[in-house]
LUMKESE-33463 format. One record per residue (C-alpha): residue number from 1; residue in one letter; x, y, z. Coordinates in Angstrom, 1 decimal, padded with zeros to 4 digits. Layout:
REM LUMKESE-33463
+-----+---------+--------+--------+--------+
! num ! residuo !      X !      Y !      Z !
+-----+---------+--------+--------+--------+
! NUM !       a !      X !      Y !      Z !
...
+-----+---------+--------+--------+--------+
END
This chain:
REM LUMKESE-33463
+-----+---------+--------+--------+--------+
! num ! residuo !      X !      Y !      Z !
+-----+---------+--------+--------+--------+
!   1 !       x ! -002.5 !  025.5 ! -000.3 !
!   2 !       x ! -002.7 !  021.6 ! -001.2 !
!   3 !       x ! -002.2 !  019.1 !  000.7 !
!   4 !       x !  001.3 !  018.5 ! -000.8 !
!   5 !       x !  002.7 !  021.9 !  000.9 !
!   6 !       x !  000.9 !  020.3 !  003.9 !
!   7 !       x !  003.0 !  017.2 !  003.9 !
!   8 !       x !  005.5 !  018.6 !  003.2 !
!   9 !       x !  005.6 !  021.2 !  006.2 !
!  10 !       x !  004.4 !  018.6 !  009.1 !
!  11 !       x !  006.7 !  015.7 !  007.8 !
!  12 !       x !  010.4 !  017.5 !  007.1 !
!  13 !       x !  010.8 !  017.2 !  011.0 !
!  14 !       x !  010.2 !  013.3 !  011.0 !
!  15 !       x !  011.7 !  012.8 !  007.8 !
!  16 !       x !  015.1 !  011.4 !  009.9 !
!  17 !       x !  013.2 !  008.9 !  011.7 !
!  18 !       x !  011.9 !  007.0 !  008.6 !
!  19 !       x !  015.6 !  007.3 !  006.4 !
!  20 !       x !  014.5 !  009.8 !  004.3 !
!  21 !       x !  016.5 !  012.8 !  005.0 !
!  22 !       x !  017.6 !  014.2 !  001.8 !
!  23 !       x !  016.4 !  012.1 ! -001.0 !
!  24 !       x !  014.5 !  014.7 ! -002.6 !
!  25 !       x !  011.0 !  014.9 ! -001.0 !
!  26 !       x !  010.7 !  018.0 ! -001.2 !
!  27 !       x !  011.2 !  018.3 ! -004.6 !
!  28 !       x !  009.2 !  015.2 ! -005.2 !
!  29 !       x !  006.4 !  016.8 ! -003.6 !
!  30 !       x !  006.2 !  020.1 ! -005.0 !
!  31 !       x !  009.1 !  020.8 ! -007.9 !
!  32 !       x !  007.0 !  020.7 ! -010.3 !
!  33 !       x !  008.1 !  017.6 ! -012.4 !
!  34 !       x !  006.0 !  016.0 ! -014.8 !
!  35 !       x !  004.5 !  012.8 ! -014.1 !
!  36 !       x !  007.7 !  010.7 ! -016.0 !
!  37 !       x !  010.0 !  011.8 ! -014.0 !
!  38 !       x !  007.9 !  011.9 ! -010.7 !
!  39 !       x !  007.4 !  008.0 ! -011.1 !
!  40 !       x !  011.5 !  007.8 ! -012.1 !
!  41 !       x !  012.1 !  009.4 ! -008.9 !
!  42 !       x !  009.9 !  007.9 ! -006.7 !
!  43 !       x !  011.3 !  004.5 ! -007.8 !
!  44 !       x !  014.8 !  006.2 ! -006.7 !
!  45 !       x !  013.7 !  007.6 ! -003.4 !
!  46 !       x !  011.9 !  004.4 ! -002.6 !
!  47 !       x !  015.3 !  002.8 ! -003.3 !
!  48 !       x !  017.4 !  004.9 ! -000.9 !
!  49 !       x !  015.3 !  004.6 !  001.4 !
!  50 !       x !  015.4 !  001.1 !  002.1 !
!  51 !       x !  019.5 !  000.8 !  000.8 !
!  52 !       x !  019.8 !  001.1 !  004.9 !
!  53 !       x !  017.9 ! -001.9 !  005.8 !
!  54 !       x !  019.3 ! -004.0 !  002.9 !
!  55 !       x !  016.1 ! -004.2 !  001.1 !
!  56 !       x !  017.4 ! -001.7 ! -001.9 !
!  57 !       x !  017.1 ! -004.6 ! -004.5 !
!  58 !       x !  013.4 ! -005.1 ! -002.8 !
!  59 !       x !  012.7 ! -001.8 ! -004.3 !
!  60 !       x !  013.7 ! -002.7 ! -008.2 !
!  61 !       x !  010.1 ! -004.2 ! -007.5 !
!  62 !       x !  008.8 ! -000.3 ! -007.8 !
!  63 !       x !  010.9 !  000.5 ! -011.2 !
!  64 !       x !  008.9 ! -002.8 ! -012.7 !
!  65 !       x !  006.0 ! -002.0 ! -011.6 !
!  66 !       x !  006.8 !  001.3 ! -013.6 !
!  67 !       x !  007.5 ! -000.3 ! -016.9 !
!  68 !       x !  004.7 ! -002.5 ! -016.8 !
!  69 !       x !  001.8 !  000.1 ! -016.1 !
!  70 !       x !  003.3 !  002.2 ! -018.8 !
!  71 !       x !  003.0 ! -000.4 ! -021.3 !
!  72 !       x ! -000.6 ! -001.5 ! -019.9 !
!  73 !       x ! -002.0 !  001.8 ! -020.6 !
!  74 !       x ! -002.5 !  000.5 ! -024.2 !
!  75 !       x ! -004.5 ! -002.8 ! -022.8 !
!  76 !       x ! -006.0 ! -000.7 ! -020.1 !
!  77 !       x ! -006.4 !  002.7 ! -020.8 !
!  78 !       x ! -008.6 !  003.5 ! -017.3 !
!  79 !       x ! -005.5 !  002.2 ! -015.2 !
!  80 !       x ! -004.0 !  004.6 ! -012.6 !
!  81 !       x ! -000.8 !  004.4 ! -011.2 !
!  82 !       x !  000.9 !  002.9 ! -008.2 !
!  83 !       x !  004.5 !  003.8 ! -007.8 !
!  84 !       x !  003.9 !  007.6 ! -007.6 !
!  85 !       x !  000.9 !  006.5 ! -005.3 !
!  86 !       x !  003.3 !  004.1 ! -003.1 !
!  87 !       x !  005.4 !  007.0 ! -002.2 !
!  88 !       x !  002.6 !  009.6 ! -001.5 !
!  89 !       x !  001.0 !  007.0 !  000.6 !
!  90 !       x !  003.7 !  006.7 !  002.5 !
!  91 !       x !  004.3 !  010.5 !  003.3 !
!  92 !       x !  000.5 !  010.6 !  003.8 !
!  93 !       x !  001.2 !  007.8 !  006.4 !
!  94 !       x !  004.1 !  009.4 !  008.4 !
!  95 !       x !  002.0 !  012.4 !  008.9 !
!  96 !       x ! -001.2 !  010.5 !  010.4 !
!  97 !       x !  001.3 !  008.5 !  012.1 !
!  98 !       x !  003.6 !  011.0 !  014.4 !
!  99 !       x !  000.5 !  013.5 !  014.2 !
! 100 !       x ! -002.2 !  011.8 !  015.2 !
! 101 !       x ! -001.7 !  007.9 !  016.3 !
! 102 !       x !  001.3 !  008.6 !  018.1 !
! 103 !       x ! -000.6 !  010.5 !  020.8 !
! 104 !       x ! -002.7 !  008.3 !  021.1 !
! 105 !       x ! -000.1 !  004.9 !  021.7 !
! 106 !       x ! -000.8 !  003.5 !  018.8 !
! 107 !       x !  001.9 !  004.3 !  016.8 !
! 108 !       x !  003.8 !  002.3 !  014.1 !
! 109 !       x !  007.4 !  001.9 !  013.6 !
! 110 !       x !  009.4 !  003.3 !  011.1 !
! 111 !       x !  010.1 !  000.3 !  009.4 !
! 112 !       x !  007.0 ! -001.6 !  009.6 !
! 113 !       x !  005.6 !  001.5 !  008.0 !
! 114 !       x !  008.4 !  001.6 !  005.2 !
! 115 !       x !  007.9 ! -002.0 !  004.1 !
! 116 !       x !  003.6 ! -002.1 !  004.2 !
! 117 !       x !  003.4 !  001.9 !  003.1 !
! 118 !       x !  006.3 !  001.2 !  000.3 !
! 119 !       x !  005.3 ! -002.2 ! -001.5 !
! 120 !       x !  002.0 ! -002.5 ! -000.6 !
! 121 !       x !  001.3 ! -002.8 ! -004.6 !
! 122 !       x !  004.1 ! -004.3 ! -006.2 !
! 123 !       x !  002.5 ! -007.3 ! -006.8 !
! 124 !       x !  000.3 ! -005.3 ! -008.9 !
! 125 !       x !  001.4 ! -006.7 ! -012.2 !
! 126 !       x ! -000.1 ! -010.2 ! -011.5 !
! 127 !       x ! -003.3 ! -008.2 ! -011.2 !
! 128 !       x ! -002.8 ! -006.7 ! -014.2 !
! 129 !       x ! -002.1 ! -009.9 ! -016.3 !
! 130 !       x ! -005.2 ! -011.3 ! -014.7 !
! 131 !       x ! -007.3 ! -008.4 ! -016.7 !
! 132 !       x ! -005.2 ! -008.6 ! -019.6 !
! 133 !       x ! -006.0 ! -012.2 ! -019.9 !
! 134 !       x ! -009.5 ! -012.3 ! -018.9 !
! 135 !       x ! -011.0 ! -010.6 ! -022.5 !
! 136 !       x ! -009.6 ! -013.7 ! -024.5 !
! 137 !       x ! -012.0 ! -016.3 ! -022.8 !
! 138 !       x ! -014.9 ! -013.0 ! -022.8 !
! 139 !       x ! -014.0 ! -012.8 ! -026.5 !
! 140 !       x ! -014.5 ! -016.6 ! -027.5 !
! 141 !       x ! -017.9 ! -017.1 ! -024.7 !
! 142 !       x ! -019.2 ! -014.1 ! -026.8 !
! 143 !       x ! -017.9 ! -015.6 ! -030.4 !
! 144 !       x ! -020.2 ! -019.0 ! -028.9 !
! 145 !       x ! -023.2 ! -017.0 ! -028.1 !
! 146 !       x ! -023.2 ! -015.1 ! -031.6 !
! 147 !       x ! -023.2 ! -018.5 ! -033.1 !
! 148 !       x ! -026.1 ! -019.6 ! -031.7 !
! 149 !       x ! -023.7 ! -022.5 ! -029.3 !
! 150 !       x ! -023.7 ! -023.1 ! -025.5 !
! 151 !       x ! -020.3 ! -020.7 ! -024.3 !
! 152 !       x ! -017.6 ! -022.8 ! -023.1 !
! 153 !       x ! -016.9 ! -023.2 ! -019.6 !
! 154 !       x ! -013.4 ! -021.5 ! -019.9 !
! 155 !       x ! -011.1 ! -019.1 ! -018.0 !
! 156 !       x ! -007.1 ! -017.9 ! -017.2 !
! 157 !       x ! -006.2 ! -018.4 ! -013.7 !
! 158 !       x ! -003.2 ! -016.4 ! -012.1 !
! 159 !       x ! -002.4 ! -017.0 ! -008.8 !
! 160 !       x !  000.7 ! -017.3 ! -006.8 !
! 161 !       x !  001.8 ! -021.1 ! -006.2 !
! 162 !       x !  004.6 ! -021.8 ! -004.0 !
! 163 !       x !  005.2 ! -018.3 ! -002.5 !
! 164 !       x !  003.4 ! -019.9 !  000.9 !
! 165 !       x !  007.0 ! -022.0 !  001.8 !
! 166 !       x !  009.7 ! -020.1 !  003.4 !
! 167 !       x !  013.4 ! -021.0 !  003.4 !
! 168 !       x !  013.2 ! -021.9 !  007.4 !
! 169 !       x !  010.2 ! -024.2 !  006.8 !
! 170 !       x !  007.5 ! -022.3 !  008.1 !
! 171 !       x !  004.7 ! -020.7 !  006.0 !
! 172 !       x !  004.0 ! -017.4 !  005.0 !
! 173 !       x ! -000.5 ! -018.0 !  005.6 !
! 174 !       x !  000.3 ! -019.3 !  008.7 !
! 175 !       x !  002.3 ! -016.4 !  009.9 !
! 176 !       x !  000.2 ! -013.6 !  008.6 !
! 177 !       x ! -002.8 ! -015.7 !  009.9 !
! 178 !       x ! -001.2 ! -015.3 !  013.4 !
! 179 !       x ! -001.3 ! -011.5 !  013.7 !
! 180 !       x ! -005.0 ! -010.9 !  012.1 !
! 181 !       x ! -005.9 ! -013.1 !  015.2 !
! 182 !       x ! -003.4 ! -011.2 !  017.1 !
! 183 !       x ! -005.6 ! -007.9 !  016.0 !
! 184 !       x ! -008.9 ! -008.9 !  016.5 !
! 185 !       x ! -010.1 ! -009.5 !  013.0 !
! 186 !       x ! -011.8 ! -013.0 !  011.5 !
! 187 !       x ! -010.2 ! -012.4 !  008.4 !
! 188 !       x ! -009.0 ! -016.1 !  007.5 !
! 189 !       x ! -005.7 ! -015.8 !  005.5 !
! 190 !       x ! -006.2 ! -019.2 !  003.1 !
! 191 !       x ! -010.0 ! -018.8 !  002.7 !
! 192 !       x ! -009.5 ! -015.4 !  001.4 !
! 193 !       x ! -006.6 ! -016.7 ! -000.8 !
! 194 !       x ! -008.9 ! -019.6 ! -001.8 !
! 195 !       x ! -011.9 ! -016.8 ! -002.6 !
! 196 !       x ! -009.3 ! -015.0 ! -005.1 !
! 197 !       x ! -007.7 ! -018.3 ! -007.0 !
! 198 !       x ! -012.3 ! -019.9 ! -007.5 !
! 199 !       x ! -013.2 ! -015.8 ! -008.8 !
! 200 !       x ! -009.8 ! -015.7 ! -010.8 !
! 201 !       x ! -009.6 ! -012.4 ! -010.2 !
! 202 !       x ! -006.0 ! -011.1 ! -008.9 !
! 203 !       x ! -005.8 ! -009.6 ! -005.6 !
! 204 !       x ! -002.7 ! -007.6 ! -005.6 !
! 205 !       x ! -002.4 ! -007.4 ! -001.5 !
! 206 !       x ! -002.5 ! -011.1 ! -001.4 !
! 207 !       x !  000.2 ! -011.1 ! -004.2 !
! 208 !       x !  002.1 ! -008.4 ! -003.0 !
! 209 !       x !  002.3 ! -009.6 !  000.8 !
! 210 !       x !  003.3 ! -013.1 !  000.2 !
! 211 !       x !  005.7 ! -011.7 ! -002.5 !
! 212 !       x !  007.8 ! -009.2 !  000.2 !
! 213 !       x !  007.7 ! -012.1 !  002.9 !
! 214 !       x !  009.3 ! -014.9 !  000.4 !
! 215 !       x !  011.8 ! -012.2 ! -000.7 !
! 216 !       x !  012.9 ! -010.7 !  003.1 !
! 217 !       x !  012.8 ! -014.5 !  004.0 !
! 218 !       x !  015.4 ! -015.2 !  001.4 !
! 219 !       x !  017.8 ! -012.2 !  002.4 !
! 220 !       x !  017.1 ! -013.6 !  006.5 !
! 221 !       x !  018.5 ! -016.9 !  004.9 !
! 222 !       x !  021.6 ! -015.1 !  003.6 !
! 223 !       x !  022.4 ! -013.1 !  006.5 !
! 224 !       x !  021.0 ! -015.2 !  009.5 !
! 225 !       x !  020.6 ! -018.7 !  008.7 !
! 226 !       x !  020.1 ! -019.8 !  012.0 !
! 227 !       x !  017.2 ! -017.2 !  012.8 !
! 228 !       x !  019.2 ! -016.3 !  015.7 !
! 229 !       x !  017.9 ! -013.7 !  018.1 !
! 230 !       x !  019.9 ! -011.5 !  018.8 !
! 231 !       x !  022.3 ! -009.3 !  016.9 !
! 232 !       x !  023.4 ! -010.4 !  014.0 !
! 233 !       x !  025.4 ! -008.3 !  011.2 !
! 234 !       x !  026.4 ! -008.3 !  008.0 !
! 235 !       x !  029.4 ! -007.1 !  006.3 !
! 236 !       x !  028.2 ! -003.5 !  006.1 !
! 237 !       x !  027.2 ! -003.3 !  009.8 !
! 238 !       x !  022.6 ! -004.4 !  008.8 !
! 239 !       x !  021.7 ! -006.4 !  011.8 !
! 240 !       x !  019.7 ! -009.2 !  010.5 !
! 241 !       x !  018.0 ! -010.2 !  014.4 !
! 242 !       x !  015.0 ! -012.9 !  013.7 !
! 243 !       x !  013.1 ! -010.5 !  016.2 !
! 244 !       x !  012.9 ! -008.1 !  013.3 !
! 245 !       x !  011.7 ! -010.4 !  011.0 !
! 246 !       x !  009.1 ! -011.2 !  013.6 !
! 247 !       x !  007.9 ! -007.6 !  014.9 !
! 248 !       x !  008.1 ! -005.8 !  011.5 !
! 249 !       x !  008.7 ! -007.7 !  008.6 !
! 250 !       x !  005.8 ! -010.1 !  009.6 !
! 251 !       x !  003.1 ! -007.5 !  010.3 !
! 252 !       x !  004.2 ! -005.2 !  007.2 !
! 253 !       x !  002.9 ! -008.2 !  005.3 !
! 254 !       x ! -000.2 ! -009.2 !  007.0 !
! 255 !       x ! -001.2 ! -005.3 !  007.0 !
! 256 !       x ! -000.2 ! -005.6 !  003.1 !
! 257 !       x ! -002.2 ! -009.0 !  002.8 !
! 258 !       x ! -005.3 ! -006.9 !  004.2 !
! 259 !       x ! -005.2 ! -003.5 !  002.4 !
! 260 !       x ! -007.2 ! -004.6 ! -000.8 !
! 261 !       x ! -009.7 ! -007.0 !  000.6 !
! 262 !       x ! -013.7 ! -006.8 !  000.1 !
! 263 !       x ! -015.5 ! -004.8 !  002.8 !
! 264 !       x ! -017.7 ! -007.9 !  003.3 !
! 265 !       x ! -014.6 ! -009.7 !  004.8 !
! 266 !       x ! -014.6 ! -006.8 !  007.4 !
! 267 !       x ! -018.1 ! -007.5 !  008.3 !
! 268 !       x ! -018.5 ! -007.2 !  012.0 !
! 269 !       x ! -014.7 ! -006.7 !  012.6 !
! 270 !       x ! -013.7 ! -003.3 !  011.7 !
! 271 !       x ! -009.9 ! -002.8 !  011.5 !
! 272 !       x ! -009.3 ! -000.5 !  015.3 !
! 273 !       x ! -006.0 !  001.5 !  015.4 !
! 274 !       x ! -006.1 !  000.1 !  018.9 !
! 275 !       x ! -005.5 ! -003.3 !  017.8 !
! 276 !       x ! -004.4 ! -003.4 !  014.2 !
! 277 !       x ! -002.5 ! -000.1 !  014.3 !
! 278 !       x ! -000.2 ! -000.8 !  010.8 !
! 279 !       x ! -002.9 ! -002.4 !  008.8 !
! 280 !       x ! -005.5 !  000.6 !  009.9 !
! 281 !       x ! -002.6 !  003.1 !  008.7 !
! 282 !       x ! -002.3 !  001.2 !  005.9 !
! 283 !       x ! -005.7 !  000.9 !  004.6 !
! 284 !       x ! -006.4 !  004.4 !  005.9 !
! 285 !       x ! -003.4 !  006.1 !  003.8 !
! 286 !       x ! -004.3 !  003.9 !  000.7 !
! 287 !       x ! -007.2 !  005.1 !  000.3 !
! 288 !       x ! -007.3 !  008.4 !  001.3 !
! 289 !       x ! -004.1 !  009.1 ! -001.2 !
! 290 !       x ! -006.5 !  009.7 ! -004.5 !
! 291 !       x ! -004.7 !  012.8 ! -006.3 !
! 292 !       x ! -002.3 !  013.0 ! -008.8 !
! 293 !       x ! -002.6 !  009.2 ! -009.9 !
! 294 !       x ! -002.8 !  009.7 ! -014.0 !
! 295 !       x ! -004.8 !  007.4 ! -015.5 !
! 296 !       x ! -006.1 !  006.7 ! -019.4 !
! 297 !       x ! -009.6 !  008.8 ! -018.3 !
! 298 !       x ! -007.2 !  011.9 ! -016.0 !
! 299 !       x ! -003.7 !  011.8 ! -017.9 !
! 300 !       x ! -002.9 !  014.3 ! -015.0 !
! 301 !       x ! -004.8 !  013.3 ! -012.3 !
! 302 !       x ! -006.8 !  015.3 ! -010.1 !
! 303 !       x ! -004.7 !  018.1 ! -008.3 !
! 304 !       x ! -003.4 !  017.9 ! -005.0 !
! 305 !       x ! -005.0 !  021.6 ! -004.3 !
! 306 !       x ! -007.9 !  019.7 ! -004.1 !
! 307 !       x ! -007.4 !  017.5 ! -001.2 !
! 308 !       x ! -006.1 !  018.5 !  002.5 !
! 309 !       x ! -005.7 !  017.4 !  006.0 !
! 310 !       x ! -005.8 !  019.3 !  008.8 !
! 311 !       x ! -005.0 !  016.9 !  012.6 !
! 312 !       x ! -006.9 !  018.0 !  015.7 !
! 313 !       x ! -006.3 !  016.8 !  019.0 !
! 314 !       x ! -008.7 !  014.5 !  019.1 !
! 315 !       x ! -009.5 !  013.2 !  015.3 !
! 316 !       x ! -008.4 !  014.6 !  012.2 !
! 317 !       x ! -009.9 !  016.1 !  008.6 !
! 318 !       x ! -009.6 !  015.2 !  005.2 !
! 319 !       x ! -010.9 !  017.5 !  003.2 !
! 320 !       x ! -011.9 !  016.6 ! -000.6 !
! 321 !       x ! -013.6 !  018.8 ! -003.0 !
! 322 !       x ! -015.1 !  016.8 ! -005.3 !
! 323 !       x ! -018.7 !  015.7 ! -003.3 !
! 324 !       x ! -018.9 !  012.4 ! -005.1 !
! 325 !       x ! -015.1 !  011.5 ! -004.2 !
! 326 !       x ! -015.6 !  012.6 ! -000.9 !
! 327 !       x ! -018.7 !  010.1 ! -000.5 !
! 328 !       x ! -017.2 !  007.0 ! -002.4 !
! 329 !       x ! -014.0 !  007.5 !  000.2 !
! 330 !       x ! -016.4 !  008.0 !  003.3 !
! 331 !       x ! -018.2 !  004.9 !  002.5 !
! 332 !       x ! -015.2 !  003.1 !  001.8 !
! 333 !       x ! -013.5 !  004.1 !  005.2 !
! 334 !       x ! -016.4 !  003.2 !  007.3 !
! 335 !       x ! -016.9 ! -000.2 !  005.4 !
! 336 !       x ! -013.1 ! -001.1 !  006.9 !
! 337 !       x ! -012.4 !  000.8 !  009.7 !
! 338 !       x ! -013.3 !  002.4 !  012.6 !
! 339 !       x ! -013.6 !  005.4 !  011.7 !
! 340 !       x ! -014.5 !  007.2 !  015.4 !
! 341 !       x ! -011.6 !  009.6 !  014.5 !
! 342 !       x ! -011.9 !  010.8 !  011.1 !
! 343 !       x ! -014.1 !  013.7 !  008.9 !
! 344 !       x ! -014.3 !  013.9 !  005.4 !
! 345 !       x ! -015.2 !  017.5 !  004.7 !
! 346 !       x ! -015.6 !  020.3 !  001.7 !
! 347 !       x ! -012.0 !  021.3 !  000.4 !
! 348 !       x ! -014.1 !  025.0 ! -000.5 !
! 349 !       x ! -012.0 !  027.3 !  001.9 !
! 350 !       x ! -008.6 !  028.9 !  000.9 !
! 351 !       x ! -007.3 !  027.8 !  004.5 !
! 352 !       x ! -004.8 !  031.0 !  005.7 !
! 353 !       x ! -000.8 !  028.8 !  005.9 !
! 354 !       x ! -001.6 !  029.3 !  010.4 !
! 355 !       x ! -004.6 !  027.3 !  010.6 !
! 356 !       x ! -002.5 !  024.8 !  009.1 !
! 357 !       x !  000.3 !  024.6 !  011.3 !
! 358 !       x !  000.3 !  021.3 !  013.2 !
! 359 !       x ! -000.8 !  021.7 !  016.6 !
+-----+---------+--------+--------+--------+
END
């Protein structure tokens, strides 16, 4: 059947409770539409969406994101995509969220899960210059060695500077370092940010959660100057109360900041869905959504017939077809989370459309 159909079955009764009631998911999911107009779409979708919240001109993000990995391909031919990705992620993440970590108290709200689930990636595109950038010095150490002459000690450095200082005077590290202490984890926010700027090597979840913070922090500075808490609206009725800001806005990042990292800076301190429920959701329907992401070595991707999910009452399956796939994505899993809950199993069965009904 595909795990699309899937999705698209368990999700269509939940769709309300995330804003997405007719913007075109199902189509989206299985009309059929070449990759083009998928990622035009998606970018649209992703932009209704959040119209509700006031965050639609957050989502322009996803259309640049667009433009830049289509002209990349030429630089970077094995790059796969994100924006169809963010929005399959996300659909991926509703499902494991009412289906599974809901009965289990641990569920995430709708708009936490919008913001970390929708623009976990666009900060992307520093990433991308980073690799761009990196074959000129490569190029000139390797001109050095063919000469016979000691390579030069140089390198490009892109890295985020300033992002860290919010409008209210308060900083974006110190924030998101709160809640990984809050969930358990020894992750330490500026070490890890200090790790990416000595490598020089572009973490995109550091980029991309420090990124959606300075941006929601500048709309909180529009609408609620004050940070008051309590309800405060806008012209067209958004309530702009610091307490969101605080329980979802804050989190979505931090769970954003984490959803790239090394295993090694998990070592000892799994994520839990008990205590880090967003960033496990996050990590989890990251990297579980692996079909359909075109790349320069897959200009379709690999087919969404070959993937499923089936939820249980007490864990759920993914099922993969590809053995290899299905090993790398174990080991990945169990090098970041707790992973008590989940199987990874053969995608090999034609699975009859009752087994799949969600219990």
């Amino acid at each position: 059947m595909g795990i699309n159909r899937t999705l698209l079955t368990a999700v269509t009764p939940q769709l309300r409770l995330y804003d997405c009631e007719d913007v075109g998911i199902a189509d989206f999911l299985v009309g059929g539409w070449r990759f083009p107009r998928r990622q035009k779409e998606a970018g649209a979708i992703i932009q209704m969406i959040m119209h509700r919240h006031g965050k639609a001109g957050l989502a322009k993000h996803i259309a640049a994101l667009a433009k830049v990995e289509k002209g990349i391909r030429l630089l970077q031919p094995a790059q796969r995509d994100h924006v169809v990705h963010a929005l399959l992620s996300f659909i991926l993440g509703i499902h494991i969220n009412e289906a599974f970590m809901r009965n289990r108290g641990c569920a995430v709200g709708p708009l936490q899960w919008k913001l970390a689930g929708l623009f976990h990636d666009i900060g992307y595109p520093a990433q991308v210059a980073s690799k761009v950038l990196s074959p000129i010095a490569d190029r000139i150490k390797a001109m050095a060695q063919d000469l016979g002459l000691r390579p030069p000690d140089i390198s490009f450095q892109v890295h985020p500077v300033g992002f860290d200082r919010l409008t209210d005077r308060r900083h974006s590290l110190a924030l998101i370092q709160s809640k990984f202490v809050e969930w358990g984890l020894k992750v330490d926010a500026l070490t890890e940010l200090n790790k990416m700027i000595g490598a020089g090597k572009v973490r995109h979840g550091i980029v991309s959660a420090l990124s959606v913070l300075c941006a929601i922090d500048l709309l909180y500075k529009k609408f609620n100057d004050k940070r008051v808490r309590g309800p405060t609206f806008d012209d067209e009725g958004r309530d702009w109360d610091q307490k969101y800001f605080e329980q979802d806005v804050v989190p979505a990042c931090a769970a954003i900041f984490l959803h790239d990292l090394p295993p090694e800076s998990f070592a000892g301190t799994p994520i839990r869905k008990e205590k880090a429920p967003l960033a496990f959701l996050l990590r989890l329907a990251d990297t579980l959504q692996d079909w359909e992401r075109p790349s320069g070595r897959n200009s379709r991707g690999v087919s969404n017939r070959k993937f499923d999910i089936r939820i249980r009452s007490d864990y759920f399956e993914f099922f993969v077809a590809s053995k290899s796939r299905r090993q790398n994505l174990l080991a990945e899993l169990k090098a970041c989370l707790d992973t008590a809950y989940i199987r990874v199993r053969p995608n090999t069965v034609r699975h009859d459309a009752r087994i799949w009904r969600r219990p």
